[in-house]
N, C-alpha and C positions, 0 to 999 in steps of 0.2 A: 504494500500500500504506500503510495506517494503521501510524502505531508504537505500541506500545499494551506495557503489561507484562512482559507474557510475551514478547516481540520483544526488549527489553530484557533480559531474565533470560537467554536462548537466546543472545544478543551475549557476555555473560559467560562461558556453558559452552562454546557451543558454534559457531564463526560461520560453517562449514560447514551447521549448522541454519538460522541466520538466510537464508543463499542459497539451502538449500531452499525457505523457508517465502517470499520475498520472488516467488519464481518459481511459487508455489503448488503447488510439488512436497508432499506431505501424507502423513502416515504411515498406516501399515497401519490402519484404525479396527478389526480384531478380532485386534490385537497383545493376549495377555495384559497386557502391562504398561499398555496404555491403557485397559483393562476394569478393570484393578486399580485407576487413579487414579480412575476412574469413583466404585468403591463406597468409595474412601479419602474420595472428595469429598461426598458423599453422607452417609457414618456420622460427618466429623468434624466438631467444634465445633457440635453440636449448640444449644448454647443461645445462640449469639453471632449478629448478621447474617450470612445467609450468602451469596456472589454478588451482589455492589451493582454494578448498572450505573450509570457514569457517563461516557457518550459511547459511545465505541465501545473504551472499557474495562472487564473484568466482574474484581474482589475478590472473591477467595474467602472470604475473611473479615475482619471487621472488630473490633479489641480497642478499646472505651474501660476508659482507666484513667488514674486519677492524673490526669484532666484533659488527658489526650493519646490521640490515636487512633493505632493502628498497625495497618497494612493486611499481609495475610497471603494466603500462597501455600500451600495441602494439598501434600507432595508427600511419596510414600513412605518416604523416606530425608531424613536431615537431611547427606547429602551437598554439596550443595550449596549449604548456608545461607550462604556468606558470597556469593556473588553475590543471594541473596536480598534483601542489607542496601540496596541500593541504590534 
């Protein structure tokens, strides 16, 4: 199993996810709430990079500013922003 972002972000919330996801147990794909991240991913940060693969890592978006880049994660709720910081 590749560790990749979101592996890392789901360790933070959730690590009963992580042992899901490591054993390739996989959620509902026509769960409402993953239909919803679908079009949140989709409608947001329109004018920025969006989805940069690099390896077998894919950024949701990407902010240059001020001469620094910060890599970004869409997700409906800013719930869980301080795991995001990492």
């Amino acid at each position: 199993m590749d560790v990749d972002g979101t592996l890392i972000w789901y360790y933070n919330i959730c690590k009963r996810e992580v042992w899901l996801m490591s054993r390739n147990i996989l959620p509902d794909e026509h769960n409402e709430n993953i239909d919803l991240g679908r079009f949140i991913h989709e409608q947001t940060y329109k004018r920025n990079d969006k989805e940069i693969s690099f390896g077998n890592v894919k950024f949701d978006v990407l902010f240059h500013s001020r001469g620094q880049l910060t890599i970004g994660e869409t997700k409906k709720s800013s719930r869980y922003s301080e795991a995001s910081k990492w």
